[in-house]
C-alpha positions in Angstrom: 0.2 4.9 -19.0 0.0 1.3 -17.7 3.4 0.1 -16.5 4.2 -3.6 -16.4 7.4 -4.9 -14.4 8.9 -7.2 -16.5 11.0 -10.3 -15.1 15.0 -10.8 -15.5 17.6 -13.0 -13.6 21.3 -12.2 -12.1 23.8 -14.7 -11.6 26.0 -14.6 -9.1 28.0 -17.0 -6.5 26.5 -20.1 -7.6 22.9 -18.5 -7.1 20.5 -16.9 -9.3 18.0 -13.9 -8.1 15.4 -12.9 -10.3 13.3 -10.0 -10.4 11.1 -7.6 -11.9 11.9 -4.3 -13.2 10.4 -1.3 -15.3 11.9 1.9 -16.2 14.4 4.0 -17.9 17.8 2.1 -17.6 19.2 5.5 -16.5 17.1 6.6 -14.1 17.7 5.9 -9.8 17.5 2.5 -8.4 14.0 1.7 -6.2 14.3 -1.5 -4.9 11.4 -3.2 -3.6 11.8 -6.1 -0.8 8.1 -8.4 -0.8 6.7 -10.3 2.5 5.5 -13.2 3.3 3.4 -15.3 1.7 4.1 -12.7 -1.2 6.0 -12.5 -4.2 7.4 -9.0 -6.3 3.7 -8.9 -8.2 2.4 -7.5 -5.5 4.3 -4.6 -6.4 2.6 -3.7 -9.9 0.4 -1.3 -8.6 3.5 1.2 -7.4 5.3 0.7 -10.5 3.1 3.2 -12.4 3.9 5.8 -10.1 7.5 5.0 -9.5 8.6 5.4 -13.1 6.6 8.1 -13.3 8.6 9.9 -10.2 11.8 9.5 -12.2 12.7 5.9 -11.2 13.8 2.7 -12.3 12.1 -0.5 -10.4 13.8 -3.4 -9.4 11.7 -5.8 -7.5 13.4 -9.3 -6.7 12.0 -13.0 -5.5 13.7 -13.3 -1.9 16.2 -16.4 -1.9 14.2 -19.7 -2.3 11.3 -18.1 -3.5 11.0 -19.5 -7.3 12.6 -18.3 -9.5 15.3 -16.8 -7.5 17.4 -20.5 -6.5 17.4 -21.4 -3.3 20.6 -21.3 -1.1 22.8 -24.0 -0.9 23.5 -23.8 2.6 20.3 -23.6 4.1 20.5 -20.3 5.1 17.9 -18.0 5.2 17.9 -15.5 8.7 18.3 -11.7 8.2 21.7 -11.4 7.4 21.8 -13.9 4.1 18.8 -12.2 2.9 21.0 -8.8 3.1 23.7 -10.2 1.7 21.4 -11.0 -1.4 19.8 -7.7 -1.2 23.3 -5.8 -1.5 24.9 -8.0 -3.9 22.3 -7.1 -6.3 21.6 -3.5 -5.2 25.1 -2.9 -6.3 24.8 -5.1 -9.8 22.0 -2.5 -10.3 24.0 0.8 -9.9 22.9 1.8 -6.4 23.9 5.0 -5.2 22.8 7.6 -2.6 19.9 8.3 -4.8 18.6 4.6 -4.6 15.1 4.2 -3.0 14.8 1.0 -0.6 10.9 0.4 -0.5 10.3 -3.2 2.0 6.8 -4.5 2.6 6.5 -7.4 6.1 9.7 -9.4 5.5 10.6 -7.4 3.4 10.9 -4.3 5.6 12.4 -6.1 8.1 15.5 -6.9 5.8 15.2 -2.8 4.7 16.0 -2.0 7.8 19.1 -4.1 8.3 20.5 -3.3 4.6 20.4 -0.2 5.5 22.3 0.0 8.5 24.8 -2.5 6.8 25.2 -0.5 3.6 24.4 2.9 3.7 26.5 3.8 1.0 23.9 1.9 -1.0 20.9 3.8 -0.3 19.4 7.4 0.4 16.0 6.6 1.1 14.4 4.0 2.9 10.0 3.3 3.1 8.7 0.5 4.6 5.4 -0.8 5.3 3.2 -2.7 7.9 6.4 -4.5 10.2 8.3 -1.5 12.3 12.0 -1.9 13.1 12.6 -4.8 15.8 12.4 -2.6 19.0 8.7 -1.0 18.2 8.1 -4.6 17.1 9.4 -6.0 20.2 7.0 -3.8 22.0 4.2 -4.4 20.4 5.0 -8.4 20.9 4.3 -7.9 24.6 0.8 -7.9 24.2 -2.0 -10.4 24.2 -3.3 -9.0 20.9 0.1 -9.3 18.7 0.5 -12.7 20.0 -3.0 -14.0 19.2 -2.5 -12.1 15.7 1.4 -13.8 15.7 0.5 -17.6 16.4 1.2 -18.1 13.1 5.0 -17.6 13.7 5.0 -20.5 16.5 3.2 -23.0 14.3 5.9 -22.4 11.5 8.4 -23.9 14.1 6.7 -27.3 13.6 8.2 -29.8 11.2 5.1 -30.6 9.4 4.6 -27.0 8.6 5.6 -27.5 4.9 2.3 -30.2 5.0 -0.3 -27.9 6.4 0.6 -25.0 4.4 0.3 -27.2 0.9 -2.6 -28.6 2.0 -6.0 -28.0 0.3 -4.2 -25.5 -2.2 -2.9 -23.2 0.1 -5.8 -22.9 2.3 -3.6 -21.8 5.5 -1.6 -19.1 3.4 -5.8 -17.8 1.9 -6.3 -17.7 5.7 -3.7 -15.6 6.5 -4.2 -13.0 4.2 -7.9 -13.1 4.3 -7.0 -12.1 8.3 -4.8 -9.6 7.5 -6.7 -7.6 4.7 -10.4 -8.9 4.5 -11.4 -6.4 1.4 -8.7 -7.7 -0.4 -9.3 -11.2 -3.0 -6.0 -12.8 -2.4 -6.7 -15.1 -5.2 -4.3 -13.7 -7.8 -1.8 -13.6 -5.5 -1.6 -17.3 -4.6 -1.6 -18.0 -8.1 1.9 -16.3 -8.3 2.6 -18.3 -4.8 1.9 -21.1 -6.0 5.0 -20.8 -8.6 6.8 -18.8 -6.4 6.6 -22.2 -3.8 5.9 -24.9 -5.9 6.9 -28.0 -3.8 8.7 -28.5 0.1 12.0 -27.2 -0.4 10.5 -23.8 -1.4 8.2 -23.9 1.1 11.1 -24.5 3.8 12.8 -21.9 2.5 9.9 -19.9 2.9 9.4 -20.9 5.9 13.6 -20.5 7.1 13.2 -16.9 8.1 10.6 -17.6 10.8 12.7 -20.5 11.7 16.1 -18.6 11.4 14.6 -15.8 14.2 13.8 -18.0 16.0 16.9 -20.0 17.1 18.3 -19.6 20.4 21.6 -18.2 19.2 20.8 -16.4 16.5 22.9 -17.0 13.5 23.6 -13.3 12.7 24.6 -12.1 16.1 26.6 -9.3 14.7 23.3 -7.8 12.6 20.9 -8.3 15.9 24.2 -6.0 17.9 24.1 -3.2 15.2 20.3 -3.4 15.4 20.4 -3.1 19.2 22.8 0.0 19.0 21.1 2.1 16.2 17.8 2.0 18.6 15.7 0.8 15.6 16.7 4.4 13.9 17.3 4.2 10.2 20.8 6.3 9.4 18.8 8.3 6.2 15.5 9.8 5.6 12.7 7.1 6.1 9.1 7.1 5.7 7.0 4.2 7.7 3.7 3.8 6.7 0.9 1.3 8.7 -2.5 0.2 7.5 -4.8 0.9 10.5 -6.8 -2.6 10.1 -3.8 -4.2 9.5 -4.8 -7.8 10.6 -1.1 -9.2 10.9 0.3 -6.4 12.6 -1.7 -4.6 14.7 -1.9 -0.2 14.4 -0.6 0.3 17.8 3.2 -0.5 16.3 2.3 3.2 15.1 3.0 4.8 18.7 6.4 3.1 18.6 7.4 4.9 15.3 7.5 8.6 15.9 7.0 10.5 12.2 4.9 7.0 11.1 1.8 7.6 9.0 -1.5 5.6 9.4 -3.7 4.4 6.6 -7.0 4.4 7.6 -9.2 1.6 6.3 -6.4 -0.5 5.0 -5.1 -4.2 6.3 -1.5 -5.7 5.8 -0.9 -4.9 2.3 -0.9 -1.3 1.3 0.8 -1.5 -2.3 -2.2 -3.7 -3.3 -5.5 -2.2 -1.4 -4.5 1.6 -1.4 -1.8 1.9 -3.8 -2.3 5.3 -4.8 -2.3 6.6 -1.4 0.8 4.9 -1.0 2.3 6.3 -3.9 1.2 10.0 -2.9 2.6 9.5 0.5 6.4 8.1 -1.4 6.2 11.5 -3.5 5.7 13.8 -0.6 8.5 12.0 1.1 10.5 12.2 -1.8 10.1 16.0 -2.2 10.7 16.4 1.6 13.8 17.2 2.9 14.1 14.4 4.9 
């Protein structure tokens, strides 16, 4: 059986979020958060075995990624992007059996919605970024900040110019760093609709540059962070690729119960996507 997500759109507030789903209308909510430079496509692979497992996928563009629109007020740090991610978690019937699956970015906002909503969600996996205090320690080192310089380049204002350039030759870079097995080709051509011209590219780029201000805009989300101790309030399954190019394996020592993949880079769902999904149905069998 070949499962295709299939795009959609939701309205609300003045802004529109699409997304891509697949499954029994009925079935429970798994809600898939993509990185950057990423869109939801990356999450075909894990559909198959998703909506085999009993579940309905929703997998949305982040604000400002096309087609989702971008936001009016320029706002794009952590807490907006939860915002987004609860507003439509809720359109789509979430419940205590919803499954909150985040990839890079995305996991980073996973771990935030969850502590915000927890009504919203009984399950939480992310992937390849671990909650802000394992990530803070691993951002001590030499290595993660030779592996991060990326971050510090996006504060630049012609950032928006040198990732255009030459048909997204810094964005190829990237992911040819963080996963060299894996052709990123297909996946730029859904970038390059996702950001087809500056404004979605400073969108894009508006995370990076919203975590980085000095006074972050979302004090209140960094405080509840701070206090939970980087512990996710339900069952949660962190997986890591152990060549991961982007973030390196040590982030695994900060994240007690976290499962290495051996032999895979930054993107799991798209180089070992049945391992992944093995490793989502023992967790979902598990007690928690």
């Amino acid at each position: 059986m070949l499962i295709l997500l299939r795009p959609d759109t939701h309205s609300s507030g003045g802004r529109t979020t699409a997304y891509l789903h697949a499954g029994h209308a009925d079935a429970p909510l798994a809600l898939l958060l993509h990185g950057f430079p990423d869109t939801p496509h990356s999450w075909n692979p894990l559909a198959e075995g998703l909506v085999e497992a009993g579940f309905r996928v929703v997998a949305p563009w982040l604000r400002g990624y096309a087609p989702s629109s971008p936001a009016a007020d320029g706002d794009y740090g952590p807490s907006a992007h939860v915002s987004d991610v609860a507003a439509l978690a809720q359109v789509m019937g979430a419940d205590e059996h919803t499954l909150l699956i985040g990839h890079d970015i995305g996991a980073a906002i996973a771990y935030a919605a969850a502590l915000r909503h927890p009504n919203l969600f009984g399950r939480v996996a992310t992937l390849s970024v671990p909650p802000p205090p394992a990530l803070s320690a691993v951002m001590t080192s030499y290595a993660q900040l030779k592996r991060s310089w990326y971050t510090f380049a996006f504060q630049h204002p012609a950032a928006e110019e040198l990732i255009g350039a030459d048909n997204f030759a810094f964005l190829r870079g990237l992911w040819t760093d963080w996963s060299p097995r894996l052709d990123p080709t297909p996946h730029l051509d859904h970038l390059h609709a996702a950001l087809p011209d500056r404004e979605h590219l400073s969108a894009a780029l508006g995370w990076y540059r919203a975590v980085f201000q000095p006074t972050p805009p979302d004090q209140a989300l960094a405080t509840e962070q701070a206090a939970a101790g980087g512990r996710v309030p339900m069952p949660w399954l962190y997986l890591h690729g152990t060549d991961d190019g982007c973030v390196g394996a040590e982030a695994l020592q900060y994240v007690p119960g976290g499962v290495p993949l051996h032999g895979v880079g930054h993107f799991p769902q798209l180089e070992a996507p049945r391992e992944v999904v093995i490793h989502l149905r023992k967790f979902l069998e598990s007690d928690g």
